[in-house]
C-alpha positions in Angstrom: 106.3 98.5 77.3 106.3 99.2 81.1 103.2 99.3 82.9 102.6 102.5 84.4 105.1 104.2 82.3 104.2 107.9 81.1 104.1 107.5 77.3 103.4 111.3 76.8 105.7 114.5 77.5 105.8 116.4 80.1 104.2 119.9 78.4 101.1 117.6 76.8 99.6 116.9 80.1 99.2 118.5 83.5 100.6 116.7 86.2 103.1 114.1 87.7 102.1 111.2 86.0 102.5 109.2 89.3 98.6 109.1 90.3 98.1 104.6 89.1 101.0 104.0 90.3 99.7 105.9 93.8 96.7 104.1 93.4 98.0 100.5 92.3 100.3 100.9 95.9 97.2 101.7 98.4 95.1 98.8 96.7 97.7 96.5 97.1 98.8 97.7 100.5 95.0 96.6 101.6 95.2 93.1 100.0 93.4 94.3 97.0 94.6 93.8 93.0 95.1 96.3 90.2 95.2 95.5 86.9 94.5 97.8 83.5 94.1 96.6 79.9 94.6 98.6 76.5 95.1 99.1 73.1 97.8 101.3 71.5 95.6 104.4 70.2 92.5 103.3 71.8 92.9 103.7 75.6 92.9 102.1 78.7 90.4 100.9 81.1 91.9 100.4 84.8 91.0 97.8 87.2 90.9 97.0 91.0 88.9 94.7 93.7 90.1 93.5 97.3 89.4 89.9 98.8 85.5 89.8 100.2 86.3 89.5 103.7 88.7 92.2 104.1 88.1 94.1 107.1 86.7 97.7 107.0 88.5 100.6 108.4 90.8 103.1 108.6 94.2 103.9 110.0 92.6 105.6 112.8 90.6 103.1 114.2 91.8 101.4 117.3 
């Protein structure tokens, strides 16, 4: 199975499906790590963290 594949079609569910994969992008774009674990039928539980020292911020700040 592919991680952050939609198993479910399109009419079920609202939306484009692509929000953890926008999410698992940003984190890792900061230095961070996303990770999810699951079972068939039972769900998913969805992970992330960044290092400790990482610098605070935004894109605006000079």
């Amino acid at each position: 199975m592919t991680f952050l594949k939609r198993l479910n079609v399109y009419h079920e569910f609202e939306g484009t499906g692509i929000g953890l994969a926008i999410v698992k992008q940003v984190v890792e774009l900061h230095g961070g790590r996303f990770w999810g674990e699951g079972q068939e039928g039972k769900g998913a539980t969805f992970y992330f963290s960044f290092p400790k020292n990482a610098q605070g911020g935004t894109a605006y700040d000079s």
